[in-house]
C-alpha positions in Angstrom: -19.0 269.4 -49.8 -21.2 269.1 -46.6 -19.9 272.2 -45.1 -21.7 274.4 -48.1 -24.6 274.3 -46.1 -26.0 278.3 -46.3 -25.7 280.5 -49.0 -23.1 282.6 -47.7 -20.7 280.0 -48.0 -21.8 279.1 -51.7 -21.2 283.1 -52.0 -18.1 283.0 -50.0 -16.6 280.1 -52.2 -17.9 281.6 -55.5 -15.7 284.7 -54.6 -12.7 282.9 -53.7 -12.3 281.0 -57.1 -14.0 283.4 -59.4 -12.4 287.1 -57.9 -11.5 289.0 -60.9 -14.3 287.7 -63.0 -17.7 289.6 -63.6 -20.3 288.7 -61.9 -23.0 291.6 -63.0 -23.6 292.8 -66.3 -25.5 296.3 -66.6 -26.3 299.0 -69.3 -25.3 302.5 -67.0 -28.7 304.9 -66.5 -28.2 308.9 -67.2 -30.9 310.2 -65.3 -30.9 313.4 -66.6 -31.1 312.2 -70.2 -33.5 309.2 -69.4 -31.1 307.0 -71.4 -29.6 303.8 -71.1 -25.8 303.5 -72.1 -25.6 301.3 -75.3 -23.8 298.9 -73.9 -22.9 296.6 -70.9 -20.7 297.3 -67.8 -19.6 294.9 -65.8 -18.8 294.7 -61.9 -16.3 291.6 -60.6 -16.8 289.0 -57.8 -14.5 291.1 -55.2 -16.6 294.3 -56.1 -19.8 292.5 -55.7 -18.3 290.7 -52.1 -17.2 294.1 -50.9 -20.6 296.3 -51.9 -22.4 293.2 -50.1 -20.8 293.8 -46.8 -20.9 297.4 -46.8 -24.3 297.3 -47.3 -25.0 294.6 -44.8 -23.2 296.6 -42.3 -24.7 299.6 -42.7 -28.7 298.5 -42.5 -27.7 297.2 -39.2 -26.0 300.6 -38.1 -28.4 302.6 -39.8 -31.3 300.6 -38.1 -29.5 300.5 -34.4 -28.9 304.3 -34.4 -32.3 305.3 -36.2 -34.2 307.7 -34.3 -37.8 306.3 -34.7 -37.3 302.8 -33.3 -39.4 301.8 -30.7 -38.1 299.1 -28.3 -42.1 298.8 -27.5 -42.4 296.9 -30.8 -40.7 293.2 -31.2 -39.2 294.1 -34.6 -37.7 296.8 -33.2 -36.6 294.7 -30.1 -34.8 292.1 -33.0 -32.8 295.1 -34.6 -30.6 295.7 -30.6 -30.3 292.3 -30.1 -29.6 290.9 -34.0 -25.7 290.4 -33.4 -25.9 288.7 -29.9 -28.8 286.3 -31.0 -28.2 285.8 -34.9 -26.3 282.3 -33.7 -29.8 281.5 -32.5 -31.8 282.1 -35.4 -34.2 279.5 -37.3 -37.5 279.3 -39.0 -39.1 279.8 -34.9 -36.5 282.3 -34.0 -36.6 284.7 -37.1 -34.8 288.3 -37.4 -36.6 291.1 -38.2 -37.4 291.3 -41.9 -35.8 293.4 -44.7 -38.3 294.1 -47.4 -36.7 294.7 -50.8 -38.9 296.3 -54.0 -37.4 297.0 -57.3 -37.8 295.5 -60.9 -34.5 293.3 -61.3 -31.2 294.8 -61.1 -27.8 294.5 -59.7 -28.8 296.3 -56.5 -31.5 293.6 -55.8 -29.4 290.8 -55.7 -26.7 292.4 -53.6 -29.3 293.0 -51.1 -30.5 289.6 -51.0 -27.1 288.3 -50.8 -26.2 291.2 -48.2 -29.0 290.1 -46.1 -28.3 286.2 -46.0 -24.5 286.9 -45.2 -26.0 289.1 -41.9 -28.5 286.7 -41.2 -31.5 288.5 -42.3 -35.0 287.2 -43.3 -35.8 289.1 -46.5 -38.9 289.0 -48.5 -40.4 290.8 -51.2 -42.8 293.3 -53.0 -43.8 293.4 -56.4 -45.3 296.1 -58.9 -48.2 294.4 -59.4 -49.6 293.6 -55.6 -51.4 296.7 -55.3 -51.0 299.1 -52.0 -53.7 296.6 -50.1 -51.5 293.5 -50.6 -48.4 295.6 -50.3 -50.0 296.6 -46.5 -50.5 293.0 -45.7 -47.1 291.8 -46.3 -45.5 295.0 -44.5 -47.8 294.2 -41.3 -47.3 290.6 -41.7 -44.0 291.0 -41.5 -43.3 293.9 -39.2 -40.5 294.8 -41.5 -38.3 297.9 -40.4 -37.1 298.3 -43.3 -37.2 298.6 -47.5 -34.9 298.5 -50.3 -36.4 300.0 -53.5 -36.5 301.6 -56.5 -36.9 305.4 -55.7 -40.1 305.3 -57.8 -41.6 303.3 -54.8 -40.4 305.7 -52.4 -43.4 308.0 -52.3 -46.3 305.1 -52.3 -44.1 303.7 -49.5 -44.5 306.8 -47.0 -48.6 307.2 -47.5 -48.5 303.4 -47.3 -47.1 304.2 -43.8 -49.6 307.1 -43.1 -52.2 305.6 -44.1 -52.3 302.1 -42.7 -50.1 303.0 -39.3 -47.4 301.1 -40.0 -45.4 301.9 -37.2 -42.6 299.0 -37.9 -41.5 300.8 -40.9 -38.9 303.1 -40.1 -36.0 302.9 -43.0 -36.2 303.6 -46.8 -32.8 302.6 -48.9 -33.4 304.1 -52.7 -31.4 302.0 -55.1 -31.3 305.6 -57.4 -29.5 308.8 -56.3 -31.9 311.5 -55.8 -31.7 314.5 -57.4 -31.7 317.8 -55.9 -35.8 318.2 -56.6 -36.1 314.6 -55.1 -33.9 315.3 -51.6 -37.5 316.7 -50.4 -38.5 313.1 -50.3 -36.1 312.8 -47.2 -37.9 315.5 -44.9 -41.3 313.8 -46.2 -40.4 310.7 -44.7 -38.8 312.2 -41.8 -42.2 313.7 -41.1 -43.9 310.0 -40.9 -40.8 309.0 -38.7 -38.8 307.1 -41.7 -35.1 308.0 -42.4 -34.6 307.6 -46.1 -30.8 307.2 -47.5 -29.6 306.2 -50.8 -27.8 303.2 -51.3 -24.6 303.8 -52.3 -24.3 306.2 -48.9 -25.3 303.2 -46.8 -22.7 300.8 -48.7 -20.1 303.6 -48.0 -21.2 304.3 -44.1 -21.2 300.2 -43.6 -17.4 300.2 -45.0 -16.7 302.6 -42.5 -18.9 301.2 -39.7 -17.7 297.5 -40.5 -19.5 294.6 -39.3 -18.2 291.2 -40.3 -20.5 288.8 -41.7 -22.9 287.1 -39.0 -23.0 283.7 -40.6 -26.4 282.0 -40.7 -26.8 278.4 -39.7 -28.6 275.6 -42.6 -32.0 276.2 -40.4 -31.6 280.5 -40.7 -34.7 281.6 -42.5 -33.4 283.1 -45.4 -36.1 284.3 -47.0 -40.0 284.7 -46.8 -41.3 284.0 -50.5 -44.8 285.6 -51.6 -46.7 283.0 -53.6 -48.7 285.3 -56.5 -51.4 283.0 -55.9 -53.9 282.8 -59.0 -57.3 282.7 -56.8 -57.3 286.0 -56.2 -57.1 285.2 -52.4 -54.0 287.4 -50.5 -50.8 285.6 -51.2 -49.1 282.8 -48.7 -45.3 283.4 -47.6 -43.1 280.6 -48.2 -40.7 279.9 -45.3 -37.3 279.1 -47.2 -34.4 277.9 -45.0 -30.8 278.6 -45.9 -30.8 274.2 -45.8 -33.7 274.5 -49.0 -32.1 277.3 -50.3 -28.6 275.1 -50.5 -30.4 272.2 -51.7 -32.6 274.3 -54.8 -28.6 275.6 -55.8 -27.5 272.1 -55.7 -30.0 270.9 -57.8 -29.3 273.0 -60.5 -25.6 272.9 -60.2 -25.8 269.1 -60.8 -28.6 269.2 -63.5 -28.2 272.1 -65.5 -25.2 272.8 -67.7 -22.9 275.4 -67.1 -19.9 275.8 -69.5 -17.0 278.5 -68.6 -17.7 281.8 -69.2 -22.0 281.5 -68.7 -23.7 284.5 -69.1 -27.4 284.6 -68.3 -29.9 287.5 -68.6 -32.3 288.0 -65.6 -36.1 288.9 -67.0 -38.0 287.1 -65.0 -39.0 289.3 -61.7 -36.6 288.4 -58.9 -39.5 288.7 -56.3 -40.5 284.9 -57.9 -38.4 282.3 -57.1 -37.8 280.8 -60.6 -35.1 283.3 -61.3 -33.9 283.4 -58.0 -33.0 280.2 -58.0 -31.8 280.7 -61.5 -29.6 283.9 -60.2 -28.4 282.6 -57.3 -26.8 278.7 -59.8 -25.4 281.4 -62.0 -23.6 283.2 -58.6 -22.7 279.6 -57.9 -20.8 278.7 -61.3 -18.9 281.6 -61.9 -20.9 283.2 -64.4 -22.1 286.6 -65.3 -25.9 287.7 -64.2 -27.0 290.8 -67.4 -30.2 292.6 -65.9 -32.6 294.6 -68.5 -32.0 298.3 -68.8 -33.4 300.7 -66.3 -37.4 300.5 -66.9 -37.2 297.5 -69.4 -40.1 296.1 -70.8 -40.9 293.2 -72.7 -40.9 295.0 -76.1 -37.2 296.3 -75.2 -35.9 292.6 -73.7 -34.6 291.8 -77.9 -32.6 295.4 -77.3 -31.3 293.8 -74.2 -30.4 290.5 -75.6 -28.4 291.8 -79.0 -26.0 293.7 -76.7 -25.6 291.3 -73.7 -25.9 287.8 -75.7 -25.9 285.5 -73.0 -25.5 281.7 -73.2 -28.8 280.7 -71.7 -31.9 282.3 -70.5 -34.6 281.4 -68.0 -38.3 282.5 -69.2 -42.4 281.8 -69.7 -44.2 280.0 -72.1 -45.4 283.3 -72.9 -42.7 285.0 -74.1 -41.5 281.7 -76.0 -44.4 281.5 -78.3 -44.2 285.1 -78.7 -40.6 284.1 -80.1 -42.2 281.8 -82.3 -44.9 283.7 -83.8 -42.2 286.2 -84.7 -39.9 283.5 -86.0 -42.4 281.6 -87.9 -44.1 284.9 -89.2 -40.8 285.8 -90.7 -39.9 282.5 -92.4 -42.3 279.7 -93.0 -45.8 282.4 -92.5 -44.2 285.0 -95.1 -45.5 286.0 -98.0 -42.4 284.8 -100.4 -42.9 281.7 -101.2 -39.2 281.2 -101.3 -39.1 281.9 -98.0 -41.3 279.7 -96.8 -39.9 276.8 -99.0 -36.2 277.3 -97.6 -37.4 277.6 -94.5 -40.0 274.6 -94.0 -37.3 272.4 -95.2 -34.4 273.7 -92.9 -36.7 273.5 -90.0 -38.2 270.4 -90.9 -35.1 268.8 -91.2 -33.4 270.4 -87.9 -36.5 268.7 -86.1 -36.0 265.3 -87.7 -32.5 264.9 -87.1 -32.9 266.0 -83.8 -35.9 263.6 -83.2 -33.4 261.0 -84.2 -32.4 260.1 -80.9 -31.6 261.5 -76.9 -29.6 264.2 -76.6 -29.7 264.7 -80.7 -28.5 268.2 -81.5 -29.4 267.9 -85.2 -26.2 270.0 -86.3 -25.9 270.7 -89.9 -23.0 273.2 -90.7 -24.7 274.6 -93.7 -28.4 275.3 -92.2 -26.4 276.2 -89.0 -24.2 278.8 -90.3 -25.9 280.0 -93.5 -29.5 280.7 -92.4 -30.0 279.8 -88.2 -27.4 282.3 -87.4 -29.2 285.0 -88.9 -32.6 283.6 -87.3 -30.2 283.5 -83.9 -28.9 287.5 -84.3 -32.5 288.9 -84.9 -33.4 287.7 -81.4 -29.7 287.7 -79.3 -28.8 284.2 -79.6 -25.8 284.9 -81.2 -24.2 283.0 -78.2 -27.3 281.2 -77.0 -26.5 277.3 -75.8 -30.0 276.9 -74.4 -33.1 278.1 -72.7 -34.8 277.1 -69.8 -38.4 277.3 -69.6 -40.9 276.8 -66.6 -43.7 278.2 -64.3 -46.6 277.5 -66.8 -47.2 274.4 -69.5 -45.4 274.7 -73.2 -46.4 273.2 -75.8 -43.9 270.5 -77.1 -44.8 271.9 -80.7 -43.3 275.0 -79.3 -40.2 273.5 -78.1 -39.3 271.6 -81.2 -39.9 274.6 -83.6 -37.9 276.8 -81.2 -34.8 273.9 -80.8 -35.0 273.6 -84.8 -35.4 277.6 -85.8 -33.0 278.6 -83.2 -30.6 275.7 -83.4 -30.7 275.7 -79.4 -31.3 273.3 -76.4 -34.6 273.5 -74.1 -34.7 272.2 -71.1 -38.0 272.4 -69.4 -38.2 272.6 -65.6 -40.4 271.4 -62.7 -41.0 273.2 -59.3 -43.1 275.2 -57.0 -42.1 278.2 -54.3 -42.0 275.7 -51.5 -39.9 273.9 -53.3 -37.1 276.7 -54.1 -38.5 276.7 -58.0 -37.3 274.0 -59.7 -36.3 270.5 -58.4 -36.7 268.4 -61.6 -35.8 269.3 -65.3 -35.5 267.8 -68.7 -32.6 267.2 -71.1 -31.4 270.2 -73.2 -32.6 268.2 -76.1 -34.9 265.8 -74.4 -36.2 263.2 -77.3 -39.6 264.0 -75.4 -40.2 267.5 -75.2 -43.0 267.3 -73.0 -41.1 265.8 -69.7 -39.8 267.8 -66.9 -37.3 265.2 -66.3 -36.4 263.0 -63.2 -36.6 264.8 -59.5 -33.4 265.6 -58.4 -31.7 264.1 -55.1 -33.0 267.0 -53.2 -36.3 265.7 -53.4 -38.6 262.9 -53.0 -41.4 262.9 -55.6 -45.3 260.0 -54.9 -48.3 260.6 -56.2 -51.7 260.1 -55.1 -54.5 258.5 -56.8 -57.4 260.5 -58.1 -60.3 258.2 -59.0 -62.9 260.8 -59.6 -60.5 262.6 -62.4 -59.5 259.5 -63.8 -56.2 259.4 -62.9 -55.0 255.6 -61.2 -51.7 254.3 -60.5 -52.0 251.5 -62.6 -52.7 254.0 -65.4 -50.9 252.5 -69.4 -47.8 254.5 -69.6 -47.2 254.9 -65.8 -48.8 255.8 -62.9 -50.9 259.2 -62.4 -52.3 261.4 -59.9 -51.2 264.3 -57.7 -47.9 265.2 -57.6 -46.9 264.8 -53.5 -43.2 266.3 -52.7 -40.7 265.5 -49.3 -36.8 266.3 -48.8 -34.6 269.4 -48.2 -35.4 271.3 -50.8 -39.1 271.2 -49.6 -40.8 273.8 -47.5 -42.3 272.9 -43.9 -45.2 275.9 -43.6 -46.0 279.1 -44.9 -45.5 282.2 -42.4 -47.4 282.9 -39.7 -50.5 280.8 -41.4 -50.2 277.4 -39.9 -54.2 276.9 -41.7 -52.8 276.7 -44.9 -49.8 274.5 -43.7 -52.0 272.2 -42.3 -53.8 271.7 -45.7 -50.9 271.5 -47.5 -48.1 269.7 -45.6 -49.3 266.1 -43.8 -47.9 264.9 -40.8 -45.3 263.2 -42.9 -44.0 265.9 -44.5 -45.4 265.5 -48.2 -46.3 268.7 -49.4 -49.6 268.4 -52.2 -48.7 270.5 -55.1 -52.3 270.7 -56.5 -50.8 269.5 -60.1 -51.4 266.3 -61.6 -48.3 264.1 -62.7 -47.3 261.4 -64.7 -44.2 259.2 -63.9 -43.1 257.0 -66.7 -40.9 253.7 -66.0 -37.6 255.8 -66.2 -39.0 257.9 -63.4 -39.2 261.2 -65.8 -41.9 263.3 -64.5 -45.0 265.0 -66.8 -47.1 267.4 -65.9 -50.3 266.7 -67.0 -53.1 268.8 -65.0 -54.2 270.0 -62.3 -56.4 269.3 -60.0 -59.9 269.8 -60.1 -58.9 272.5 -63.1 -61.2 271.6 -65.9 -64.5 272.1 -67.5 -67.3 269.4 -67.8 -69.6 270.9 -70.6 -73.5 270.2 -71.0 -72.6 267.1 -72.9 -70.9 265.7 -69.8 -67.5 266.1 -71.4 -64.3 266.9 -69.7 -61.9 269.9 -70.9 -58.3 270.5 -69.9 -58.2 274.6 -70.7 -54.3 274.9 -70.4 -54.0 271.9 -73.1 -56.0 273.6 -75.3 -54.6 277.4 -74.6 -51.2 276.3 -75.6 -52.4 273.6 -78.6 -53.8 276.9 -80.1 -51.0 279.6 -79.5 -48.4 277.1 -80.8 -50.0 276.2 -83.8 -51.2 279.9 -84.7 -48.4 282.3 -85.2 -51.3 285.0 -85.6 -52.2 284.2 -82.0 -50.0 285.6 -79.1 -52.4 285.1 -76.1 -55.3 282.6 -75.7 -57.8 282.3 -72.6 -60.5 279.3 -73.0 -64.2 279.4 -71.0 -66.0 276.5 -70.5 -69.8 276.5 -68.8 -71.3 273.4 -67.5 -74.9 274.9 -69.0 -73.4 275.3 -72.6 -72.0 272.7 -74.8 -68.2 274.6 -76.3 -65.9 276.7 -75.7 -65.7 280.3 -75.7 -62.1 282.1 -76.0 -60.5 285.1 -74.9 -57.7 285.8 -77.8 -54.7 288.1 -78.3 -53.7 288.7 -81.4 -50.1 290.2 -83.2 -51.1 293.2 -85.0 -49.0 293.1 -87.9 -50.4 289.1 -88.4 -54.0 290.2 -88.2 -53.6 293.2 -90.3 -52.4 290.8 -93.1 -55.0 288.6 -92.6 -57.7 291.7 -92.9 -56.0 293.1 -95.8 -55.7 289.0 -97.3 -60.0 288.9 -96.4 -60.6 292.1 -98.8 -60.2 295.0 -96.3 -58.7 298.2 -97.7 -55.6 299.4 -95.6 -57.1 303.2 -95.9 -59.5 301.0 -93.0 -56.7 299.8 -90.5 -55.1 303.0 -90.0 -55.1 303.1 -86.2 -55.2 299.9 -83.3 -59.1 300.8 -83.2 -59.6 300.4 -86.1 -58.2 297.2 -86.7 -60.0 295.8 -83.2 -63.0 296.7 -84.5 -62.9 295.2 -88.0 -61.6 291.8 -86.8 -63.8 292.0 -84.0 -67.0 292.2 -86.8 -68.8 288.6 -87.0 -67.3 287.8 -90.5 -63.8 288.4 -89.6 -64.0 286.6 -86.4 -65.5 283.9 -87.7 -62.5 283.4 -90.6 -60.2 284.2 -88.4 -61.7 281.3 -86.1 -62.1 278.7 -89.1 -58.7 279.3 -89.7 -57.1 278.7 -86.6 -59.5 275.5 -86.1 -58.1 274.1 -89.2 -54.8 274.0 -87.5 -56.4 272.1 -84.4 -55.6 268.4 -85.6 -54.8 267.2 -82.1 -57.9 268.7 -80.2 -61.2 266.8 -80.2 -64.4 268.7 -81.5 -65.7 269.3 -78.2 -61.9 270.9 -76.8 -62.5 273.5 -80.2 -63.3 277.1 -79.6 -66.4 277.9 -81.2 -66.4 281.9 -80.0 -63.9 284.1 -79.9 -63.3 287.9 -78.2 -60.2 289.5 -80.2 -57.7 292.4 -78.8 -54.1 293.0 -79.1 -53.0 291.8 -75.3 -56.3 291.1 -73.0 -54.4 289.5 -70.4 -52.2 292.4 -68.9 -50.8 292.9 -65.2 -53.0 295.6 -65.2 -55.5 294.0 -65.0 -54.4 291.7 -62.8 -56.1 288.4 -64.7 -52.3 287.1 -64.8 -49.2 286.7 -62.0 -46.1 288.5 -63.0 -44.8 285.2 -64.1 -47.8 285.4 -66.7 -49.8 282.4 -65.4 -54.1 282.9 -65.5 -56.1 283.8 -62.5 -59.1 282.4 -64.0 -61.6 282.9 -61.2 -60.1 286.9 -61.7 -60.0 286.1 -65.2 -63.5 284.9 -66.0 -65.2 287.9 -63.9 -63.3 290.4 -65.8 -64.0 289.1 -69.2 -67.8 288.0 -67.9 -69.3 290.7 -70.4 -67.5 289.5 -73.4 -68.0 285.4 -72.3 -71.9 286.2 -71.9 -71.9 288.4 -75.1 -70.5 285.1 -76.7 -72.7 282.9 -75.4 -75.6 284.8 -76.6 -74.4 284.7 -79.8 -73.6 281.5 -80.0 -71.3 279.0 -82.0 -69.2 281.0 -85.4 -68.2 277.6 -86.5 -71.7 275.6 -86.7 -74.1 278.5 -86.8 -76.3 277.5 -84.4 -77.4 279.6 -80.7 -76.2 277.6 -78.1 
């Protein structure tokens, strides 16, 4: 339908068939108690369209009637004139920028769809920025306004104060504030900011109504952050309502979506993965569950047994965490029973549904006898299939996880500039380790490079750098036309930075990227990502892996996490008295001693069968999660920073080094 061409109108239409349905799934916050309701509420399409425009209206009444705006400042300027020029608007003629910053929830969403119905540029922030990023994007962007969380209210205002942001001139707390907290208003009010909570500017814009101002394909709906894992400040996408349109379409006509879909969003909404992923499920009818209020990873299974949605978007990371779980439990247990029944169900699920394309493997008897169980410990009652994307799987991973859980998983292709995904595999893909054909939103080449090895006339299809053109493809980043010019030719093809292979169906594999690998003293050539995920996929003990290479030193050195139940069994199994591994210390220090690591090593190198000797890690650091947020050596969407990465783990590599190899004994 050629008249779909902005996301309002996808809204609009979603609305129109789907009215009465529920569109947002949430478990109600007591914030006196601190306690999340145990179960789910739901709000319907009509709600959702209703709350949207109320809201839209009142940021723009709000804004036009705030006290503190300055008609000195251009941002300020686009607030008076944003319903006489919002006709106008494109990625040159932009309207001033709402900011939004909250963990993902049902307000979020309505804000981002609020802001595309009233032609609005939006953009985001995100916990783990930091104030000095969080500065840059505000002055970047000149933004008036924000929509957060009201924990973000306070580090907003001395955000202001002390950087002079003199754009900023509207708060919108997604949270009612309490009685103790209404002081927050006369704080901001005394660094010129009015601060109103969003349910009372949904309820003014009802009263103040403002129909929709309905963008045009080339509005610029929204100004996407790339996370960036240099450690350099981050580059805004520009995203058109056009690319916007064509990253829905993509997944409307790739991915299934059966009546009644239900996803859960846990990826951060500040990344366009789940965006995209959000905005399909908007598209289709379904029902969008968000995590309870301050969720966590560790309550995400809570999250999943009540809400049981029918597919899920996520990381690598969490996945194997899945799978160490799973396989600890069944085929890693200490019955031997257990790991007998077990080996043979999943052994068999993964043979019959290596069979052929599109094999589902069902068996009635594994299927409803023992995989349901498996499915109910995790949520899946109800689970058709899981997406994952942003970082390399290992196709180990996926087949274990398609056999245990008796699910599909797709695995998707795509960058920010490219609205997230625009290519993605079967849900049960013979070849687990495609990302499918490019959809018809995009044009996919690649370019040779001879000094990596990688040639067009390469056995099993053509490789090199994955190039990307079409409507679902960015033009330039904001206000940075540096970067644009390195990235985007005069043609239009955007360089991704990854190395592809296409094979002679035209399905796309990821296979490196460029210029990311180690050449070690002996001259040869290391892929870390292949060997991070060969190593947490075939060692359920393992739940985090970073490798180190050095062009002076002839192995590999590894940065490890480990699951703390797994590798108290294994020091307990090795002799250790459990009077000893009473406390997390404890049991970091005793694994952490030269004989443990060392077994622990040997034993996770005897599962290495499809690494070379030189692609073997031959040291190894050990602690329950080294690569946190916190300390900012991973994006929120859990991919390395390894520049970041290898100069906060530089006392540990060198303390490595100088110790030398655990597997051959010698110092290296």
């Amino acid at each position: 339908m050629p008249h779909m061409n902005t996301y309002h109108r996808l809204i609009q239409n979603s609305v129109k068939y789907n009215g009465d349905a529920p569109v947002f799934g949430y478990r109600k916050y007591d914030y006196a108690t601190g306690k999340s309701e145990n179960k789910f509420s739901t709000v319907t399409y009509n709600e959702m369209s209703r709350m949207k425009d109320g809201l839209g209206s009142g940021i723009l009444f709000l804004l036009k009637s705030n006290p503190y705006k300055d008609l000195s400042l251009d941002a300020h300027q686009k607030i008076d004139s944003h319903e006489a020029n919002y006709k106008n608007f494109d990625c040159d003629n932009v309207s001033f920028i709402v900011t939004i910053f909250a963990a993902n929830r049902m307000e979020w969403v309505l804000t981002d769809i609020a802001t595309s119905s009233y032609s609005m540029t939006n953009t985001a922030l995100y916990d783990t920025l930091g104030p000095d990023t969080s500065q840059y994007i505000l002055q970047l962007t000149e933004s008036p306004i924000v929509v957060c969380s009201k924990n973000h209210i306070k580090s907003l205002i001395d955000l202001k104060h002390k950087y002079d942001l003199k754009n900023l001139i509207m708060l919108v707390s997604m949270d009612p504030l309490s009685d103790e907290e209404k002081s927050l208003v006369g704080l901001a009010d005394k660094h010129q900011i009015k601060l109103y909570e969003f349910d009372q500017v949904i309820k003014l814009g009802q009263v103040m109504y403002i129909p929709p101002l309905e963008p045009s394909p080339e509005t610029l709906y929204t100004i996407s952050f790339t996370s960036g894992t240099t450690g350099s400040q981050p580059k805004g996408v520009e995203l058109s309502q056009k690319v916007c349109c064509a990253g829905v379409t993509f997944v409307l006509t790739n991915v299934p979506h059966p009546p009644h879909t239900r996803s859960f969003s846990f990826l951060p909404l500040a990344h366009i993965f789940e965006r995209q992923v959000a905005a399909f499920v908007l598209n289709c009818g379904g029902c969008i569950g968000f995590p309870q209020f301050d969720g966590t990873p560790l309550t995400l299974v809570e999250d999943l047994k009540l809400w049981k949605p029918t597919f899920m978007a996520n990381v690598p990371r969490v996945f194997t965490k899945f799978e160490a779980a799973l396989k600890a439990a069944t085929i890693d247990s200490d019955s031997a029973v257990k790991k007998a029944i077990f080996s043979r169900v999943f052994d068999s699920k993964a043979k019959a549904q290596a069979a052929a394309e599109g094999a589902t493997g069902k068996n009635i008897v594994y299927d409803n006898l023992l995989l349901s169980k498996l499915r109910k410990l995790l949520g899946f009652d109800n689970m058709e299939y899981v997406i994952t994307g942003s970082a390399p799987i290992s196709p180990a991973t996926m087949r274990f996880l398609k056999s245990a859980l008796n699910i599909g998983m797709p695995q998707g292709y795509g960058l920010t500039e490219s609205f997230a995904g625009f290519s993605i595999s079967a849900p049960y893909a013979l070849d687990p380790s495609t990302c499918g054909a490019t959809a018809v939103t995009t044009e996919m080449k690649l370019r040779e490079i001879p000094e990596m090895g990688y040639l067009a006339t390469d056995k099993g299809g053509p490789r090199g750098e994955l190039l990307l053109r079409g409507p679902q493809v960015f033009s330039r980043y904001y206000k940075n036309p540096e970067q644009t010019a390195g990235a985007v030719n005069e043609e239009g093809w955007f360089s991704t930075g990854d190395i592809a292979r296409i094979d002679e169906d035209g399905k796309l594999f990821i296979i490196d990227r460029v210029k990311n690998f180690f050449k070690l003293a002996q001259g040869e050539y290391v892929t870390p990502e292949k060997v991070e995920n060969q190593y947490l996929s075939a060692n359920s003990i393992l739940t985090q892996c970073y490798t180190h290479g050095d062009s002076l030193r002839n192995f590999l050195v590894g940065i490890v996490g480990v699951d703390q139940i797994a590798v108290t069994k294994f020091l307990t199994d090795s002799g250790v008295s459990k009077a000893e591994l009473q406390t997390d210390d404890q049991i970091l220090t005793k694994i952490n001693q030269p004989q443990h690591r060392t077994a622990l090593l040997k034993s996770m190198n005897k599962n290495m069968t499809n690494l070379q000797g030189f692609e073997k890690l031959h040291n190894i650091y050990i602690e329950f999660e080294p690569l946190t947020l916190d300390r900012n050596v991973v994006t929120p969407t859990m991919k390395l920073k390894r520049p970041i990465a290898q100069k906060f783990f530089a006392d540990q590599i060198k303390s490595m080094y100088d110790e030398g190899s655990l597997v051959k004994g010698n110092k290296l």
